[in-house]
C-alpha positions in Angstrom: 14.3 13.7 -1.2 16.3 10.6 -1.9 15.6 9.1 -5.2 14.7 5.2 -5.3 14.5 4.1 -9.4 12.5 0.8 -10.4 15.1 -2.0 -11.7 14.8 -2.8 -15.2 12.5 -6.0 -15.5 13.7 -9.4 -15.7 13.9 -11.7 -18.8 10.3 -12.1 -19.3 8.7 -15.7 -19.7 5.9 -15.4 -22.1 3.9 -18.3 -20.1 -0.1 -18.5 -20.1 0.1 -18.0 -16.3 1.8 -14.3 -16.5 -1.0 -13.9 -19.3 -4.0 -15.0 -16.8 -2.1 -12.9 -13.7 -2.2 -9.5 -15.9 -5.0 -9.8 -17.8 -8.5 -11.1 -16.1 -11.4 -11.4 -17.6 -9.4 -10.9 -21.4 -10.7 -13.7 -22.8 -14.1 -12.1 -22.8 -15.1 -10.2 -25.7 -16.7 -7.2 -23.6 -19.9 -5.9 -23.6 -22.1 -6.9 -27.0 -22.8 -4.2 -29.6 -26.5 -3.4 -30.1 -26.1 -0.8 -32.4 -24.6 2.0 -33.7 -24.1 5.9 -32.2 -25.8 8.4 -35.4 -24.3 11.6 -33.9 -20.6 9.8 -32.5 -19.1 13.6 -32.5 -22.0 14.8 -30.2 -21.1 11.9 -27.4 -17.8 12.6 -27.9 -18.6 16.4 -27.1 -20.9 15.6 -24.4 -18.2 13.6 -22.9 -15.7 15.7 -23.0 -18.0 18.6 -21.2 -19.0 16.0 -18.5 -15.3 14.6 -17.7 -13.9 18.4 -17.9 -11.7 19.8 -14.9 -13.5 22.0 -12.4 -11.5 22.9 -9.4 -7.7 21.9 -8.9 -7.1 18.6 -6.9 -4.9 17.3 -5.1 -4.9 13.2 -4.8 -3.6 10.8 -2.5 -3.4 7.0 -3.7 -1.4 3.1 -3.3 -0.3 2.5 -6.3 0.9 -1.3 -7.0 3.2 -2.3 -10.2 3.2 -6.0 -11.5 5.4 -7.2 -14.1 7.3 -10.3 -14.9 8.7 -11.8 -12.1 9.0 -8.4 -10.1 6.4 -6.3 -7.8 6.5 -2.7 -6.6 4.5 -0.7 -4.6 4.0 2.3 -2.4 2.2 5.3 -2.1 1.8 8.7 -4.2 0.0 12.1 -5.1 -1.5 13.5 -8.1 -2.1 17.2 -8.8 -4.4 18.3 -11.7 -5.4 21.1 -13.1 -7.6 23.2 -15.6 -7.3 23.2 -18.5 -5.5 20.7 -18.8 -2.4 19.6 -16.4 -1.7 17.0 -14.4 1.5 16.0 -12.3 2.1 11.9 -10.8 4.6 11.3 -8.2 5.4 8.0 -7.5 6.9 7.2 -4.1 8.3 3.9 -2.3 6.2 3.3 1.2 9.5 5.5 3.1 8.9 8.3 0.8 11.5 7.8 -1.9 11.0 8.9 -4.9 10.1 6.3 -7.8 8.5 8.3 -10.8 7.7 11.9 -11.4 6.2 13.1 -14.8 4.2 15.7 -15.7 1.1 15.6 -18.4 0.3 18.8 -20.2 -2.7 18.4 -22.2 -0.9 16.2 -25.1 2.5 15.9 -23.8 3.9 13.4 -21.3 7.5 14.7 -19.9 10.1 12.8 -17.8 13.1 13.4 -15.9 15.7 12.5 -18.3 17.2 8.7 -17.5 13.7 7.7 -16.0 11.9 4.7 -17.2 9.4 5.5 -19.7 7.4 1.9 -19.4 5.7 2.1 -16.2 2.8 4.8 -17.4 0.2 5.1 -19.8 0.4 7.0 -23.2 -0.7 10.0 -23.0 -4.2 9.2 -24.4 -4.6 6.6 -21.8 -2.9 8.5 -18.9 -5.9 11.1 -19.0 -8.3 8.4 -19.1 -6.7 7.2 -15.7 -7.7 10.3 -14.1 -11.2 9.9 -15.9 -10.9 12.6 -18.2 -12.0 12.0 -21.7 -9.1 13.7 -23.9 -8.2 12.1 -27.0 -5.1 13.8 -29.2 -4.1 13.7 -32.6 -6.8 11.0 -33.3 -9.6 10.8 -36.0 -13.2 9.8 -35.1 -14.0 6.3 -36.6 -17.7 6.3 -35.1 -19.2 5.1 -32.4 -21.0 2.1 -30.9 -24.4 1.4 -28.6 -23.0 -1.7 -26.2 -25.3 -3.2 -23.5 -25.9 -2.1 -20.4 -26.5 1.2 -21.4 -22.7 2.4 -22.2 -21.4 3.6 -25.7 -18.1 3.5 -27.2 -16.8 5.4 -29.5 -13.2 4.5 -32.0 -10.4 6.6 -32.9 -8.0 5.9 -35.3 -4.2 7.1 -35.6 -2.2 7.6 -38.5 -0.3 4.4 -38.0 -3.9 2.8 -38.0 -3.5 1.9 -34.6 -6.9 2.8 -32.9 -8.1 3.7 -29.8 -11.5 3.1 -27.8 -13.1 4.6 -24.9 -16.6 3.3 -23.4 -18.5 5.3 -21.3 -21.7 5.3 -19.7 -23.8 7.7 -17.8 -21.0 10.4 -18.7 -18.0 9.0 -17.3 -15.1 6.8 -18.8 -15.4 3.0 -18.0 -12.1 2.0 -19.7 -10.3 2.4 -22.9 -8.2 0.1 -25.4 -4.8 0.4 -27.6 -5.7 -1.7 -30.4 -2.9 -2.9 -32.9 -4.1 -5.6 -35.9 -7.5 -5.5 -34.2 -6.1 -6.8 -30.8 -5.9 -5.2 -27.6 -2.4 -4.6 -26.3 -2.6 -1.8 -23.8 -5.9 -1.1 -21.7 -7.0 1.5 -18.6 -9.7 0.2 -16.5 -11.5 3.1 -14.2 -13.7 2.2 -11.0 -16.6 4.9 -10.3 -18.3 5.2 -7.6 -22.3 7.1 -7.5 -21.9 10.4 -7.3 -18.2 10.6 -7.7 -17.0 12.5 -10.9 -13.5 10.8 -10.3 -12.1 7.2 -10.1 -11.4 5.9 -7.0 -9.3 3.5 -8.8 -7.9 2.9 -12.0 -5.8 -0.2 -13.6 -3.5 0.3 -16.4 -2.3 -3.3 -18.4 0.4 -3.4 -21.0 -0.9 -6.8 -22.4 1.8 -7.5 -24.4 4.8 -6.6 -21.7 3.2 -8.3 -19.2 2.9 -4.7 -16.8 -0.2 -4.2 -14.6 -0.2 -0.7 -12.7 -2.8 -0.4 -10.3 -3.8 3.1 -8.4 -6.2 3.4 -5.5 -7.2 6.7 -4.1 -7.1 7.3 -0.8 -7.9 10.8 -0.5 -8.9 13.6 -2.9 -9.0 17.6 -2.1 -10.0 20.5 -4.2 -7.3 23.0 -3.3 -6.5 26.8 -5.0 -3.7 26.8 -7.2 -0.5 25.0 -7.4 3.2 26.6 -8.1 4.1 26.9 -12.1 7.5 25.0 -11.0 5.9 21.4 -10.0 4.9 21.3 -13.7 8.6 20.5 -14.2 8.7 16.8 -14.0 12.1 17.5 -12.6 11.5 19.5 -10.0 
């Protein structure tokens, strides 16, 4: 299959109306805390039981990239499977290939030469396929927000932290927060009844990069090959 690569962006022009495009509803501070979580471990258990792979899938979505200046889209396919393994194929709308990578459990591999600034971290990439599965992380505590949802915070090394908010058992979104601010976020769209997004938004707040996938299909198949989990394959 022909191979079609995403040009490198533009200058960028840090103006307030890239900031408004990429990031609605920012200026918000979310949902208000109303208490703390006593057992944060336990929801963060629970969640992980109730967001756990079942059967392998194979998913058909748009997918549209914003950054500065420049817009992509097209159409691609994600296959996932237990425990933990998940392959992306981005596509162009005539079936070129744009992106492949391959997430296994805590590592994210590309093809060598590919641009590594159009997907999530790997933290974040799960959270795209609504699976709660946080690496390398350590559990801060956890939070009662309105509306009946709950997040709980991570922390890395580096101090950098990490949130995910949930409710009823399934992700809602979750934040990259450096300094206290939020500079990379994964919004997830649930629908009743559905144990998987039917579309997620990933924003790279301060690159100015919005990456937007809507499913349009999902099938629970056997198996898949050991090869596609090379992402150069």
């Amino acid at each position: 299959m022909p191979t079609s690569r995403l040009p490198v962006p533009a200058p960028r022009l840090a103006a307030l109306f890239l900031i408004l495009t990429l990031t609605p509803g920012c200026a918000t501070g979310g949902p208000a805390v109303i208490g703390s979580v006593p057992d944060a471990s336990g929801v963060a258990s629970r969640l992980e039981d109730d967001t756990r792979l079942g059967r392998p899938l194979q998913i058909q979505f748009e997918w549209r990239l914003n950054e500065a200046r420049q817009r992509h889209r097209g159409v691609g396919v994600a296959r996932v499977q237990e425990p933990y393994r998940a392959r992306l194929d981005l596509f162009t709308d005539d079936l070129e290939t744009v992106l492949s990578a391959v997430l296994l459990d805590g590592d994210l591999m590309l093809p060598p030469g590919s641009r590594d600034d159009i997907l999530p971290p790997t933290d974040l990439m799960w959270g795209v396929l609504g699976i709660f599965r946080p690496h390398g992380v350590r559990l801060l505590g956890g939070d009662r927000l309105e509306g009946d949802a709950t997040r709980l915070r991570y922390a890395y090394a580096d101090g950098t932290e990490l949130h995910y908010e949930s409710s009823g058992g399934r992700l809602r979104s979750l934040e990259l927060l450096e300094g206290g601010h939020v500079v990379q976020r994964v919004e997830v769209t649930m629908t009743e009844g559905d144990p998987y997004p039917v579309e997620a938004t990933y924003r790279n707040l301060s690159e100015f990069r919005e990456l937007t996938l809507v499913r349009r299909s999902l099938e629970q198949v056997t198996s898949f090959g050991n090869d596609i989990w090379d992402p150069a394959q």
